[in-house]
N, C-alpha and C positions, 0 to 999 in steps of 0.2 A: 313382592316388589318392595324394596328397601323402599321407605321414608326421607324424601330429601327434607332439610328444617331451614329451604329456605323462607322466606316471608314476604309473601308475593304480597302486592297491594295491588286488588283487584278495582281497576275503573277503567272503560269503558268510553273513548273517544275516538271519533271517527278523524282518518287521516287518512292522507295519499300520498305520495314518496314522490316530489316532483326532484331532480338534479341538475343537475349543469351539461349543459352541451359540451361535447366533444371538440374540441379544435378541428382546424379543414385537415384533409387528409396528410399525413407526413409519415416519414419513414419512422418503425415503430422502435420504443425505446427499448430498451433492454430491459426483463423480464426481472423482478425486484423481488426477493423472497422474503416472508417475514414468519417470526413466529406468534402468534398468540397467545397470550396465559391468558387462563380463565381467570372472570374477574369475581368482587367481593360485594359490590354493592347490590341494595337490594331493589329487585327489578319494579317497576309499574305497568303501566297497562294500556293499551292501546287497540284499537279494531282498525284493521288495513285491510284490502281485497289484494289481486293480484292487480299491478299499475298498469295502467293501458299502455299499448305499445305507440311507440313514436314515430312517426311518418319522418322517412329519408329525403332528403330532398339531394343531387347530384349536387356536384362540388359546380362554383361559381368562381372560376379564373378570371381577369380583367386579361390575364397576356393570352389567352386560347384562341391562335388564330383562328381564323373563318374555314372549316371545316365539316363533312359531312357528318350530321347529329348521331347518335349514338342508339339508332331508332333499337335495336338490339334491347338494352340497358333498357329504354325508357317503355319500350312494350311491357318487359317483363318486370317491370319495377324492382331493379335492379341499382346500383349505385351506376352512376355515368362515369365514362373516364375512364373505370379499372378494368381490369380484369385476374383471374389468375391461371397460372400456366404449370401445366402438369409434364416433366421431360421423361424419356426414356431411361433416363441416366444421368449423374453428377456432370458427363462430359458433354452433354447436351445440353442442359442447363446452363454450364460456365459457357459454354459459344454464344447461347443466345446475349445472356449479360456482354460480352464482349463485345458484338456488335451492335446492341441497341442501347447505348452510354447515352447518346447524344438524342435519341427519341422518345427513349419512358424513363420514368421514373421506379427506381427501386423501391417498392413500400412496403416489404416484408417477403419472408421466405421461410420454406418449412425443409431441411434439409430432407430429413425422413420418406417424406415423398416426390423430392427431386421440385420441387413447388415455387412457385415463384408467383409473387401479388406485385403488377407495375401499375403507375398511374402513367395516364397521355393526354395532351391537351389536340393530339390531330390522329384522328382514327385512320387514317389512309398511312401516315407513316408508322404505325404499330402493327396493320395489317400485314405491312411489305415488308416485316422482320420473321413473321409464320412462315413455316417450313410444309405447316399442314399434318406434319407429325407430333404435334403439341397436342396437350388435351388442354382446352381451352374452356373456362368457366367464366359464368358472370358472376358477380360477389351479387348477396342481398343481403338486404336489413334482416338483422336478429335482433328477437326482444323479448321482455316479458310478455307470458303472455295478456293478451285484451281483455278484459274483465266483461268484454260486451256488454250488456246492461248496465251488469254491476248486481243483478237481483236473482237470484234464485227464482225457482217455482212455489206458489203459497204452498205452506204448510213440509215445506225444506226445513229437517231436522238439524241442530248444528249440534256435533261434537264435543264441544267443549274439549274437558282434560277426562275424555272417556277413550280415547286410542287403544290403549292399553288391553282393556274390557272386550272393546270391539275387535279387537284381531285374537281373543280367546287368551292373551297371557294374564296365566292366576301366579307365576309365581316368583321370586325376585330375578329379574333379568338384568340386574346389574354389568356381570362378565360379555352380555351377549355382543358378539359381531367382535371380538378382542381379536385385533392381531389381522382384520379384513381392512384393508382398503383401499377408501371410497373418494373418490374426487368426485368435487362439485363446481361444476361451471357455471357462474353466476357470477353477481354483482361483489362477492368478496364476502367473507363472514369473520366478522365481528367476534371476539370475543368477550364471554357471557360466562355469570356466575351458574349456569345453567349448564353450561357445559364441565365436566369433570377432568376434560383433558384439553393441551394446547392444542392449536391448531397451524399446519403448515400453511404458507400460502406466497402463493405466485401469481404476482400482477401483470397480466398481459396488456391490460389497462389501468393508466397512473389514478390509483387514489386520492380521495380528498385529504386536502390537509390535516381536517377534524378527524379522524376515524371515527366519532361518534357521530358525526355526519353523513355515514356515508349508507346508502341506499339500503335498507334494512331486507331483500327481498331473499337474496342469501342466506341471511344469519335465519331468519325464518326457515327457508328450506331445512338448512344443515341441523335446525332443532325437530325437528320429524324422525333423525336418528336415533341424535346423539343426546337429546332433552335429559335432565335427570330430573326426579321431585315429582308429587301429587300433579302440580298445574301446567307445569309443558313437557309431558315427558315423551320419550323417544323410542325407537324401539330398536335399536342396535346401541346402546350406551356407550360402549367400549369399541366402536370403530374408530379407525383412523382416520379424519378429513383432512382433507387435502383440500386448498380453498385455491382456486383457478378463477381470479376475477378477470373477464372476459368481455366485461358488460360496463357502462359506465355508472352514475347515478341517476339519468335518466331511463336508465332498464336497457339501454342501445348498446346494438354490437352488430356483428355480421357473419356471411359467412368462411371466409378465411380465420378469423379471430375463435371459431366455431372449431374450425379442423385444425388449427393452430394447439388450442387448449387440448384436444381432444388426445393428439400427437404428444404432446408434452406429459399428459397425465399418465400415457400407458408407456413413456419413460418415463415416470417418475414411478414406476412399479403399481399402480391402480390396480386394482380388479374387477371395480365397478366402477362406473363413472354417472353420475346422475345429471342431467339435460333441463334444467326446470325453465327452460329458454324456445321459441320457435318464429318460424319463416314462414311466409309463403311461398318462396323459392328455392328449388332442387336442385340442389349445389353437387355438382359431380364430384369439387375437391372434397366433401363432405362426407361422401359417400368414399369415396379413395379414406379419410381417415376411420371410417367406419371400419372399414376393410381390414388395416390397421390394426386396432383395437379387436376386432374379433379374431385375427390370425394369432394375436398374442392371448387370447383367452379370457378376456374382458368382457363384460356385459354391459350395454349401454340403456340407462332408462330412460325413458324421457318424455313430458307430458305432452298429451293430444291440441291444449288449446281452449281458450273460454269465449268462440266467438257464437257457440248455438248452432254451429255450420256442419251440415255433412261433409267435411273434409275435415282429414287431421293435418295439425302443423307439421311442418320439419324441422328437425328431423327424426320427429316419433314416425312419421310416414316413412322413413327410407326401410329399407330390409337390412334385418338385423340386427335392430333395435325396438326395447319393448316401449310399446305406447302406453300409459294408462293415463285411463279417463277418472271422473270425479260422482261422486255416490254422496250424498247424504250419512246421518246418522241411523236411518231406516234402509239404509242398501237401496235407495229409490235412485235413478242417474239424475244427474242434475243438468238444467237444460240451457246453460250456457256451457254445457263438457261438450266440446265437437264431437262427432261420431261418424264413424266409417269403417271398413273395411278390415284396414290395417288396425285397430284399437284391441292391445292384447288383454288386457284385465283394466278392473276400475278398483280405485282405493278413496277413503276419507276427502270431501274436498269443500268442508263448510263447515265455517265457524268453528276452526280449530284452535285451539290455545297453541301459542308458539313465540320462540323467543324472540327479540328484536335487540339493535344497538342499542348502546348504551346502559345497557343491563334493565331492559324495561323487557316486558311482554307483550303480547301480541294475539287477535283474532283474527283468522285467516280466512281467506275464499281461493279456490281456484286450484286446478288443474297440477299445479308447479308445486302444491302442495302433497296431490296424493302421488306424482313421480316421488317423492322423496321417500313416502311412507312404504312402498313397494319397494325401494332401492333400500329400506333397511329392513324389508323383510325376508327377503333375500341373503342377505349379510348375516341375521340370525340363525337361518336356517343352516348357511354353512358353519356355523360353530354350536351349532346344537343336536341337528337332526340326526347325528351319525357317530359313533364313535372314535372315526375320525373327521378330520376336517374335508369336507364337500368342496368341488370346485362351482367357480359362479353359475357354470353350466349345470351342473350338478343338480345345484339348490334352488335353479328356477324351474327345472322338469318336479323337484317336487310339491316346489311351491305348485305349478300350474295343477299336479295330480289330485292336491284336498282344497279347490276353490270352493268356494260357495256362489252355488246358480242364482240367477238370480236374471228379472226382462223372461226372452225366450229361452226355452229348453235348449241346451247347448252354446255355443259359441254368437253372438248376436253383436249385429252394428254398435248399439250404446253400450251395454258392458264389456265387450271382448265376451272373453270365457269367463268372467266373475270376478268375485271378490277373494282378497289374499285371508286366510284362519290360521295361523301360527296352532294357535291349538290343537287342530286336528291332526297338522304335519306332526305334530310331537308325539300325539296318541296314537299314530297311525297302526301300532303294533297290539295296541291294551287292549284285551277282547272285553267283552262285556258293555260296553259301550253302547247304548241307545237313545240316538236321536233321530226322530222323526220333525222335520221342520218344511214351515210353508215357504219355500224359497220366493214366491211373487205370486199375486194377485194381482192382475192387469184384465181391461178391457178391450175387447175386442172388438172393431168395426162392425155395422149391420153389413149383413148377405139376404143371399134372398131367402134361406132356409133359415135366419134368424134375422127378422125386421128391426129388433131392436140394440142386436148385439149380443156379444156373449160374455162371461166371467171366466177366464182361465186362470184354474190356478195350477200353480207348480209346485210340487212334493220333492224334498230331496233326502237321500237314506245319510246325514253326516253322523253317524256311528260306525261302529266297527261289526257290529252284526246282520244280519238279515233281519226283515222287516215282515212279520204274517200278518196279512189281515188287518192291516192300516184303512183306519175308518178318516176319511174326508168329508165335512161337514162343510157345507157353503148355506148360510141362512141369509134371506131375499126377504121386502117385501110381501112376497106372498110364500114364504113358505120357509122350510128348511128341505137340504135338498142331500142325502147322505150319498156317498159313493164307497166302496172297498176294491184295496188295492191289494191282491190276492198275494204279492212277493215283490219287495222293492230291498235289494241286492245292497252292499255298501257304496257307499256312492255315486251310487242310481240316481234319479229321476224319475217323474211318472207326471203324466199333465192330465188332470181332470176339466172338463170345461161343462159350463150350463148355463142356457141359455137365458137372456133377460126376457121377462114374458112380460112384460107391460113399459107403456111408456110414462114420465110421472105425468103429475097434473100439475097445470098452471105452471108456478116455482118450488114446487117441491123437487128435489133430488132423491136418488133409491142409495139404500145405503146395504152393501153387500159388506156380510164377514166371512170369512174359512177357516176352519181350523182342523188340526188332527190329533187322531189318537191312536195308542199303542193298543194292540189286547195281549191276550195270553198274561196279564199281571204283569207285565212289564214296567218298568218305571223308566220315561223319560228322563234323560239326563239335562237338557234344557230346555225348561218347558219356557220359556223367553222368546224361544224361535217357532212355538206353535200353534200362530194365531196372526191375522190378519186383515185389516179393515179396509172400506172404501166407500166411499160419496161420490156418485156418478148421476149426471145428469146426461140421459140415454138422445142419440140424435136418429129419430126413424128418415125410412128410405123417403 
């Protein structure tokens, strides 16, 4: 990894990105492009989570005659007043404008998908312009995501300027991700002495005056790729961003401004587009520019969410888009990452170093962080894993093929399928290769054939050989307790579990380790991943 000789000044103050509101709703401006050159100055230092998201409240007309409320909108917490309209065709579309001049208001449009955003102050005369052949949406609030707490769980690892290390790159990855790119939909990204190249960018929402004032959540994001240097580096250096600010300084935006960016970016040639933005509400035009982007060969990533909730945002929830959630520096999930169904992999999402405006630095929290780290992992992989260049579809079947397990054995609510290893997608062909690692140690609810619980742990084969006679050590309280794993395959699994035989006493806690080892003289190749600890205070039936 080349040596950046920037000269970070490392300190350490806690902030929160509050911005200005958005004016009331108006027809939107014209879409302002700018270039970025990275800057010279040298950075400082900052601790920021991800900014809570902003409560919408509907637009407040004084001329909005007396009309039936907007019960629609205000169930689903939706904006009031708008809606958007999806037509069969350009000539369907232009009728409808022609005859609803005098009842709505124009407030954006997306040619691409025939689309059309109107605002109304009388819902019975916007109703009686529907033909019924319209696809008909409500807009929602989009935002950063909600930091919930704000806290991790004790004993949550933070990252640091350890990224690198943690997704297995040993060796200069300067060139990587050259020549991929990657649109970011966010609040706009700043450019940074951190970054080694300009950056495009298209404001769908007007900027501050300041540029160095303006909402740091982006310029964060888009350093998870593009970082260079020891202290925030990145892990696709040499991608292309594309900065789509969508969102304003208070983190706010919606969902036409959502499928708006989204349409724009896979005309603007994208191939990934990163999402570190989400909803509560399932925007059908959203899912039409999904459609979009996936027809044209695009990958969408885009974070789950930091409210603690068994639901993921949108639109990491919609199909055909990857959700990731957020992991510690120990691969443990972190319990403001949402979790569900839909959550495809988890990445880094604590206490990461990462760049901020004004050429300062930055420690991160949050969800919006590890979308980014997955959207440049992917982008590496298509310009390295292959001889030649990989399509986005390509490079996320391989990515998904050398995860690291990690929770339950296979595909599970809080991780997805795992964690992203750059390094092993690289070795995936180098034989010789021997690692046996403890992918999780987790505790298991009391049963009735175990009163006070169980210790499972999970074995994963991340080498390139087969595995004989893998000894599994789990030592208790009362004992050590060995197990052998007769053949564990290349990136296999094998889950050993044992039982907790006592309960503590008084305020003691039991404190369980696991670890593995190779026989036949074999030599692990990272003995880092082969050992695991835990402090449980057991709850009987």
């Amino acid at each position: 990894m080349r040596r950046d000789h920037l000269n970070l000044i490392v300190g350490f103050v806690l902030a929160a990105i509050f911005g200005y509101w958005l004016a009331g709703t108006a027809a939107p401006k014209k879409a302002v492009r700018q270039n970025l050159s990275a800057g010279n100055e040298k950075p400082e230092w900052k601790t920021i989570k991800d900014e809570p998201a902003v409560k919408f409240r509907g637009e407040e007309r004084e001329d909005r005659p007396k009309s039936r409320r907007d019960d629609d909108a205000i169930k689903e917490g939706a904006l009031e007043g708008q809606r958007s309209l999806v037509f069969a065709d350009r000539e369907a579309m232009e009728a409808f404008l022609k005859k609803s001049a005098n009842k709505v208001k124009l407030l954006g449009r997306i040619d691409a998908l025939h689309a059309l955003r109107v605002g109304f102050s009388n819902l019975d005369d916007f109703e009686s312009l529907l033909s019924g052949k319209e696809e008909l949406s409500l807009i929602f609030p989009v935002a950063i995501p909600d930091p919930g707490d704000g806290t991790a769980q004790p004993g949550a690892v933070a990252l640091g300027d350890g990224l690198l290390d943690w997704l297995g790159i040993t060796e200069d990855h300067t060139a990587w991700g050259k020549g991929v790119k990657i649109a970011i939909l966010d609040t706009g990204v700043a450019a940074h002495a951190a970054f080694g190249t300009s950056i495009s960018g298209v404001n769908l929402v007007s900027p501050p005056s300041d540029i160095a004032q303006q909402n740091g959540h982006g310029t964060a994001v888009a350093s998870m790729i593009i970082g260079r240097g020891n202290q925030t580096p990145g892990v696709a250096p040499s991608a292309e961003i594309f900065s789509y600010r969508i969102a304003d300084d208070a983190g706010r935006s919606d969902s036409f401004l959502l499928a708006e960016g989204i349409i724009a970016a896979i005309d603007g040639g994208a191939q990934l587009i990163n999402i570190s933005l989400g909803s509560q509400g399932d925007s059908a035009l959203v899912r039409n520019a999904i459609a979009y982007a996936r027809k044209a060969g695009a990958v969408i990533v885009a974070a789950t969410g930091n409210n603690g909730l068994n639901r993921i945002s949108y639109p990491a929830a919609n199909e055909g888009v990857i959700a990731v959630g957020a992991v510690d520096a120990e691969g443990n999930h972190l319990d403001f990452s949402n979790t569900g169904q839909q959550i495809s992999v988890s990445a880094p999402g604590f206490g990461i170093n990462a760049a901020f405006p004004g050429n300062k630095a930055a420690s991160v929290s949050g969800t919006s962080f590890s979308s980014p780290i997955f959207t440049g992992v992917v982008a590496a992989i298509m310009t390295q894993a292959g001889p030649s260049r990989l399509s986005p579809d390509q490079a996320v079947n391989l990515a998904y093929a050398y995860l690291n397990d990690g929770g339950a054995a296979g595909k599970d609510v809080s991780l997805g399928r795992g964690t992203p290893d750059i390094g092993r997608v690289l070795n995936r062909n180098r034989r010789g290769i021997y690692d046996a690692a403890i992918a999780s140690q987790r505790v298991l609810p009391p049963s009735s054939n175990s009163p006070y619980g169980q210790i499972e742990v999970l074995v994963q084969n991340r080498g390139t050989e087969p595995l004989i006679n893998t000894n599994v050590q789990v030592s208790t309280p009362t004992g050590v307790i060995n197990s052998n794993i007769t053949q564990l395959p290349p990136n296999q699994v094998q889950t050993v579990r044992v039982p907790i035989s006592r309960a503590p006493q008084g305020n003691i806690t039991l404190r369980f380790e696991s670890s593995v080892s190779l026989s036949g003289g074999f030599i692990d190749t990272k003995k880092s991943n082969n050992r695991q600890a835990q402090v449980y205070a057991p709850i009987t039936r």
